[in-house]
C-alpha positions as CSV (number, residue, x, y, z in Angstrom):
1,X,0.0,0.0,0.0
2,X,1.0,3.3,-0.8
3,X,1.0,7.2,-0.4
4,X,1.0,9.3,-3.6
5,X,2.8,12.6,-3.9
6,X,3.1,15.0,-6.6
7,X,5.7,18.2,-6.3
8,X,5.3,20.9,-8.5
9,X,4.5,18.9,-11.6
10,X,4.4,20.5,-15.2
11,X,3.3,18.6,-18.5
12,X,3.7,20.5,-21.6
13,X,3.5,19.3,-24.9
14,X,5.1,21.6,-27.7
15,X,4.3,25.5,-26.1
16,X,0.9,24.3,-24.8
17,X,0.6,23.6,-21.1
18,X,-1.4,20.8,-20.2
19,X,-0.6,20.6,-16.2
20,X,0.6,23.4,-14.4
21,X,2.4,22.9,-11.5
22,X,0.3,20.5,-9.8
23,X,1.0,19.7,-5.9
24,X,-1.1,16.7,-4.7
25,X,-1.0,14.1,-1.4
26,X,-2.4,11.4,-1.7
27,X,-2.7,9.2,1.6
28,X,-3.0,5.2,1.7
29,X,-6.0,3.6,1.6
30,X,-7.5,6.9,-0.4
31,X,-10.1,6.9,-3.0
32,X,-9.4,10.2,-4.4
33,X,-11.1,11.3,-7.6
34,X,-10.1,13.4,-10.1
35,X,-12.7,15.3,-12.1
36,X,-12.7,18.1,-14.7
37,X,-13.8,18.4,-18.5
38,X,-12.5,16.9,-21.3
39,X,-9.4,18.7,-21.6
40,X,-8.8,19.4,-18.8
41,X,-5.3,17.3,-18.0
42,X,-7.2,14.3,-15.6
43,X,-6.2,11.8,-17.8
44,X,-2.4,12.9,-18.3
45,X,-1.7,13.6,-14.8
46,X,-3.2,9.8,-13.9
47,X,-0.6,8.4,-17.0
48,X,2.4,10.4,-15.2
49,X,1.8,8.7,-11.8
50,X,1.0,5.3,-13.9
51,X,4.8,6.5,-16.0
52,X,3.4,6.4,-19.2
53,X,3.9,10.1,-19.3
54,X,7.1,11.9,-18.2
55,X,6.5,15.2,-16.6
56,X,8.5,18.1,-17.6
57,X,9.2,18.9,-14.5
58,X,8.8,17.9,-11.2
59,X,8.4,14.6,-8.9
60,X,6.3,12.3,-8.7
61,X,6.5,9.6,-5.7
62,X,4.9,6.3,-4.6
63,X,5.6,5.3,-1.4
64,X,8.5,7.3,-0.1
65,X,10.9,6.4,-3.8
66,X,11.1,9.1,-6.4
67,X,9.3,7.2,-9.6
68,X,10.4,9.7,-12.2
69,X,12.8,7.7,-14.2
70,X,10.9,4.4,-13.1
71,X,9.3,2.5,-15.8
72,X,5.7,1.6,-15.8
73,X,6.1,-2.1,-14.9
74,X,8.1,-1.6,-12.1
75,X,6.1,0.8,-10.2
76,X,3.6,-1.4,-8.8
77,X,0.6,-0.1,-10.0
78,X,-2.0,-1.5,-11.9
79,X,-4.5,0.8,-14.2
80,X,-8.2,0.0,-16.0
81,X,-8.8,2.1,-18.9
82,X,-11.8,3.4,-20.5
83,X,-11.8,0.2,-23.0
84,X,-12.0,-3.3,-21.4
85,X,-8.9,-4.3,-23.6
86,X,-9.6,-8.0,-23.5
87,X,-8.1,-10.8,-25.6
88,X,-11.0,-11.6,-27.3
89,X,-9.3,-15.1,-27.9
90,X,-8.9,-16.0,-24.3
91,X,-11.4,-16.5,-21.8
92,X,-11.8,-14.9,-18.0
93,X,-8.8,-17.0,-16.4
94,X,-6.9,-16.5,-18.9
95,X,-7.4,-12.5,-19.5
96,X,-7.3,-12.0,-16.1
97,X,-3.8,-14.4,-15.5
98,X,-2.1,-12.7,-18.6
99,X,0.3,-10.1,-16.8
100,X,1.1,-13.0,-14.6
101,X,2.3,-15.0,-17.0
102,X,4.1,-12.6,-18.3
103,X,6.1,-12.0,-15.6
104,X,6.6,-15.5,-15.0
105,X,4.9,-15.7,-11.8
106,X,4.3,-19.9,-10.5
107,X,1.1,-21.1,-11.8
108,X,-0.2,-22.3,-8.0
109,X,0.0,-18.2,-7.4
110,X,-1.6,-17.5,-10.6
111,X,-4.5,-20.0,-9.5
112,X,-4.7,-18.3,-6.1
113,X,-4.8,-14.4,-7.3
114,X,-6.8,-15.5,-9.8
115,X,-9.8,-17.4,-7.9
116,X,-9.5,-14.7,-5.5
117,X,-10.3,-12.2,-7.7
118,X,-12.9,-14.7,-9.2
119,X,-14.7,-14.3,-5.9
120,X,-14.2,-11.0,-4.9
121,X,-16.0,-9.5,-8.1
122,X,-18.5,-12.7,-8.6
123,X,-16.8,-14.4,-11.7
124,X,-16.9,-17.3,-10.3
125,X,-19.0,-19.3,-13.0
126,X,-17.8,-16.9,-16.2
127,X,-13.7,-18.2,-15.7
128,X,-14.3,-20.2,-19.0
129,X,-16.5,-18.3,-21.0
130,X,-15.0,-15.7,-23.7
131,X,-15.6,-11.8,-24.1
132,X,-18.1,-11.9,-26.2
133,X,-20.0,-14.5,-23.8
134,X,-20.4,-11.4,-21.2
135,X,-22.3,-8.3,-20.6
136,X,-20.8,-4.8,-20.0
137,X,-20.7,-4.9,-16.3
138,X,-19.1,-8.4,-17.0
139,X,-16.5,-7.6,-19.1
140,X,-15.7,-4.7,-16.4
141,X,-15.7,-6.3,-13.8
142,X,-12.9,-8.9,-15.7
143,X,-11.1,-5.2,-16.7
144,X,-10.7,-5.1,-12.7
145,X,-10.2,-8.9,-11.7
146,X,-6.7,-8.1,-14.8
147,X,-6.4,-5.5,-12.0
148,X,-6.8,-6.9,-8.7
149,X,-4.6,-10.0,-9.7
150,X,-1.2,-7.8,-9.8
151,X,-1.9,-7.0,-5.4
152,X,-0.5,-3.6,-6.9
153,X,0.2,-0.9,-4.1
154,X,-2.1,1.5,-6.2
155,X,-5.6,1.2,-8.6
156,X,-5.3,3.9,-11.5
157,X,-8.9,4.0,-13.3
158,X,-9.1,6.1,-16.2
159,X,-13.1,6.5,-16.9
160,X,-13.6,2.8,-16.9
161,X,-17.7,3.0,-16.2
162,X,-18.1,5.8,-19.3
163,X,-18.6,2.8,-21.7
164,X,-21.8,1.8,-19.7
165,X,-25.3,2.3,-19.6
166,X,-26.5,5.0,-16.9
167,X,-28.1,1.8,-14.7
168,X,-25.0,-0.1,-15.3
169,X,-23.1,3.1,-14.4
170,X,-25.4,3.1,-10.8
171,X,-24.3,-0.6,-9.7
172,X,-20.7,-0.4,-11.1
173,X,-20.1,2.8,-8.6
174,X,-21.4,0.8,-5.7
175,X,-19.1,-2.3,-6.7
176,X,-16.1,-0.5,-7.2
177,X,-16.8,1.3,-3.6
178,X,-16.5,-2.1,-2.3
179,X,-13.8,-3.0,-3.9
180,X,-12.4,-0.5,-2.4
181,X,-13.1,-1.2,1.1
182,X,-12.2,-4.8,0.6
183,X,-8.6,-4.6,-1.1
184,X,-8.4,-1.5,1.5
185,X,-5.7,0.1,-1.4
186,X,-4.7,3.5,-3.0
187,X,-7.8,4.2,-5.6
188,X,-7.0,6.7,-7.8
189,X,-10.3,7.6,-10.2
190,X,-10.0,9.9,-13.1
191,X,-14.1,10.6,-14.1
192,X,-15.7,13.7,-16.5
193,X,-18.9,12.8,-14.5
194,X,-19.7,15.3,-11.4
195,X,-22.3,12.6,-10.1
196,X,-19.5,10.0,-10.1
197,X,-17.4,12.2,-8.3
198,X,-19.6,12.9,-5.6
199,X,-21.0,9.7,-4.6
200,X,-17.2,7.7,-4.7
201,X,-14.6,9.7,-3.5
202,X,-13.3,9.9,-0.4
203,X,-11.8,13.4,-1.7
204,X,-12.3,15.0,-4.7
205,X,-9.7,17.4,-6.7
206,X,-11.1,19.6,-9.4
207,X,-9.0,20.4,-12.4
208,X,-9.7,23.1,-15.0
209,X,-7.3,23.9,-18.2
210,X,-4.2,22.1,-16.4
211,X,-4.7,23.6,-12.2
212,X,-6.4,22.4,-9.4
213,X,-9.4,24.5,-8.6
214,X,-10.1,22.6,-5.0
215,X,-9.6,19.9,-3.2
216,X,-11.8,18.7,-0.7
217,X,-14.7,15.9,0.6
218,X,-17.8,15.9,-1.4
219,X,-20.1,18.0,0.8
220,X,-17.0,20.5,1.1
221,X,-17.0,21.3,-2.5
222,X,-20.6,21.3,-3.0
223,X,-21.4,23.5,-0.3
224,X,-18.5,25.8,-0.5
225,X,-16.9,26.1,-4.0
226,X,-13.7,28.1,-3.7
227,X,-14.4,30.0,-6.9
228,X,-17.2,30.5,-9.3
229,X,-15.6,27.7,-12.2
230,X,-16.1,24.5,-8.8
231,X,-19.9,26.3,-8.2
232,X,-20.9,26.0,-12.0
233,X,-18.9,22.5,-12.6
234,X,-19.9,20.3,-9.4
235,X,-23.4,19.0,-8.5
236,X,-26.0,17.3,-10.9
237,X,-27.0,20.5,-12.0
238,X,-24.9,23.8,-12.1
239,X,-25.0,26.5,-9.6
240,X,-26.4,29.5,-10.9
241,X,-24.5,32.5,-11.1
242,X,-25.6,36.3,-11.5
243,X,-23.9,39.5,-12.1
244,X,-24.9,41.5,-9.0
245,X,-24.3,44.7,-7.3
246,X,-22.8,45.4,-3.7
247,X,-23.9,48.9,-2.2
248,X,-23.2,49.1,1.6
249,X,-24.7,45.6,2.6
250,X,-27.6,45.8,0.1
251,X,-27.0,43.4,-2.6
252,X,-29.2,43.8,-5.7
253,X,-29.8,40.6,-8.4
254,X,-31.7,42.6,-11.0
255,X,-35.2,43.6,-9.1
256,X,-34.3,41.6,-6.5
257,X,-32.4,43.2,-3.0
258,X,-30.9,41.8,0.1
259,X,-29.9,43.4,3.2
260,X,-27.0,41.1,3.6
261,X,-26.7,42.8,7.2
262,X,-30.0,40.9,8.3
263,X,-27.7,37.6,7.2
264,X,-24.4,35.5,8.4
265,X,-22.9,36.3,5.1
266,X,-19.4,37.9,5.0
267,X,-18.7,40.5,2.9
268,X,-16.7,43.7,1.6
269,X,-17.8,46.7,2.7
270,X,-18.5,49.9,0.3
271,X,-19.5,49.2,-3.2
272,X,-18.5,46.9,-5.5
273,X,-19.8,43.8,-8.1
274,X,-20.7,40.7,-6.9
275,X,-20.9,36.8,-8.5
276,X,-24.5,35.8,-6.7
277,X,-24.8,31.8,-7.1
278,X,-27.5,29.9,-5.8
279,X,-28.2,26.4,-5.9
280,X,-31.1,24.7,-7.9
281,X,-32.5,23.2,-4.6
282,X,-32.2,26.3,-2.8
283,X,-35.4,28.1,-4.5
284,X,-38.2,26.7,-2.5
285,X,-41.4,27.2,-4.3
286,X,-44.9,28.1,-2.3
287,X,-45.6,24.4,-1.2
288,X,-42.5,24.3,1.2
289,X,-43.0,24.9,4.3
290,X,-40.1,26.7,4.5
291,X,-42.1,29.2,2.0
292,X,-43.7,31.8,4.8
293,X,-40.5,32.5,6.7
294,X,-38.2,33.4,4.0
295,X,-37.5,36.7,3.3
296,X,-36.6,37.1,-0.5
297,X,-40.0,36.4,-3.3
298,X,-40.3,36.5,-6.7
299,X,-42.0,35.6,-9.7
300,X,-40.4,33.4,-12.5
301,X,-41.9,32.6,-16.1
302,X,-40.8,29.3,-16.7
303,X,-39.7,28.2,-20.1
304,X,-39.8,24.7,-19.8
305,X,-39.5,21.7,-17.2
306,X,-38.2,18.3,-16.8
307,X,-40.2,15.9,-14.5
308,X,-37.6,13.5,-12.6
309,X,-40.1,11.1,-10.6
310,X,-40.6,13.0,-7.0
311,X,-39.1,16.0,-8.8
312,X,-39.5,18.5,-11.2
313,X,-36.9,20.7,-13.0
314,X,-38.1,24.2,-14.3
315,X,-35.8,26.9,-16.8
316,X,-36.5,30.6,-16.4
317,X,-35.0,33.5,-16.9
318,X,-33.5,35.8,-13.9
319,X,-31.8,39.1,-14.3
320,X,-30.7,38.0,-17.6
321,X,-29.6,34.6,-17.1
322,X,-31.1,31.3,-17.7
323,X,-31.8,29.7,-14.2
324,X,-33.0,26.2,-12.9
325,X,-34.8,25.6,-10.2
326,X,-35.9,22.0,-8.4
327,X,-39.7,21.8,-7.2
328,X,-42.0,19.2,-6.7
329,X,-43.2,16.8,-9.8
330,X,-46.7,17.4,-8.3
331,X,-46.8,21.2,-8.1
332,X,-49.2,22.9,-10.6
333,X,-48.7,25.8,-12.1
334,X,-49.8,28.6,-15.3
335,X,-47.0,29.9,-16.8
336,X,-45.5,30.9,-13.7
337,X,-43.5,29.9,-10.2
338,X,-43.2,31.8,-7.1
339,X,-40.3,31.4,-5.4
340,X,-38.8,32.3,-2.2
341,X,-34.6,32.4,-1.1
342,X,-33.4,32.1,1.9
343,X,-30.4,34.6,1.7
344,X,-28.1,32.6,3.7
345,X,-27.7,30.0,1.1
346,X,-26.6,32.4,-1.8
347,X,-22.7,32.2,-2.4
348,X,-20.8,35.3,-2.5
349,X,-17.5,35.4,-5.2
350,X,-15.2,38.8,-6.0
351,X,-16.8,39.3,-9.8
352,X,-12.9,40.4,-10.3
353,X,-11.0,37.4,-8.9
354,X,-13.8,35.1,-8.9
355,X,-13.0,33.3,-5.5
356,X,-15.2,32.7,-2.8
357,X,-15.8,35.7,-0.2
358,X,-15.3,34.1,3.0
């Protein structure tokens, strides 16, 4: 088992700059997450610790050893990619027992990784069958078992569950969880997918165009996004975010004011211009009980909606911006919501620096 460390590590390729002096710790036994858009540098920072990348500069170490001139075999890692990658010619065992064999390892440890494995992930009854014999999850969960097989001192997934359906997606989260917990190893996850983030990492480290935004649990990042980029990226739906002005505690979104002074908000004094987010959850429409005792109520037209079971989601337009709001799949309505805000829950960012006022 292993701690994962990253000093000051830079990734360029020609004059672009795809990782910019990135500092990470990563403890043993962590399921850490790394999330960000396509682009963003996930996937090459995850093939520098795995050594299929060279940084340009800095270290990377595993365990306490410097791993920068160490090649990939040798590092004792073992990574699932986005594609299964299975010999379509050899069944279960024998795709899971391949690296083995390679490195010449006795066939009654082979047999005994192997079985283990077998069991862990429920393959029991497909060792003999080929590829093409399994589902998705299936083929997976082999991808893993290739995985497991190597005791590595760290898991590297690169987006393995992206080439599932959104059910498959659901159970596949919750299995790899486990997996977790049982092999009680270094997980690190690369994923595009906020939801995926949220719900399997122990910590979570948002990248954008090659820096880390934040790093932090799930509820930490959700409920206090360091800058405005981590508020609009993380949650299900975005948080939305409105130009807004600051004059001596009175903060005004379009026709809407609050007296910030009647709140436990922090924030600059004089005049100045404000990033206002609030989340979609934290409009309560007329129904909640909530409803009566907040102090900020509006109209919204609504554009259109999405029912979600228990749930609805509604589009409208606020001071210029297209908004979403969460309210119930059973509430009725014209053309029209009224909504109410509790002024507490709106996040406060410099419209300059856009970071968090705090």
């Amino acid at each position: 088992m292993a701690k994962v460390v990253l000093n000051n590590v830079c990734k360029k390729f020609g004059e672009k700059t795809i990782l910019d002096d990135i500092n990470l710790e990563i403890q043993d036994k962590e399921f850490v997450v790394l999330v960000g858009a396509s682009g963003c540098g996930k996937s090459t920072l995850l093939r520098i610790i795995a050594g299929l990348e060279k940084p340009t500069s800095g270290e990377v170490f595993i365990g306490s050893k410097c791993v920068n001139n160490v090649l990939p075999k040798d590092r004792n890692i073992a990574m699932v990619f986005q594609s299964y990658a299975l010999y379509p010619h050899l069944n279960v065992y024998d795709n899971m027992a391949f690296g083995l064999k390679v490195r010449k390892t006795p066939k009654c440890e082979i047999k005994r990784r192997v079985l283990n494995a077998a069991d862990i992930l429920g393959l029991e009854e497909y060792l003999y069958h080929k590829p093409k014999e399994l589902s998705g999850g299936q083929r997976q969960r082999v991808a893993l078992g290739r995985a497991i097989v190597r005791e590595p001192q760290v898991f590297l997934m690169d987006e393995p569950l992206s080439n599932l359906d959104a059910k498959l997606r659901v159970q596949m989260r919750s299995e790899i969880k486990k997996l977790h917990k049982k092999l009680k190893t270094t997980f690190i996850y690369v994923t595009h997918d906020q939801t995926e983030a949220m719900t399997m990492g122990d910590k979570i480290v948002v990248l954008n165009e090659g820096h880390i935004q934040q790093i932090g649990s799930a509820n930490e990042i959700y409920n206090n996004p360091k800058n405005t980029f981590v508020a609009g990226f993380m949650g299900a739906y975005p948080t939305n975010l409105y130009n807004a002005k600051l004059e001596n505690g009175l903060l005004s979104i379009g026709n809407i004011f609050v007296n910030l002074k009647n709140t436990n908000l922090k924030y600059p004094e004089g005049n100045c211009d404000i990033i206002a987010g609030v989340r979609v959850e934290d409009f309560e429409d007329k129904t909640s009980p909530k409803f009566g005792t907040n102090l900020i109520k509006f109209s919204a037209k609504i554009d259109f909606e999405e029912t979600l079971g228990a749930k609805k989601i509604v589009y409208f337009n606020l001071n210029g911006v297209n908004s979403i709001a969460q309210i119930p799949s059973d509430y009725t309505y014209d053309t029209s919501v009224e909504f109410s805000l509790d002024p507490n829950k709106i996040k406060l960012f410099d419209a300059k620096t856009k970071e968090a006022i705090v």
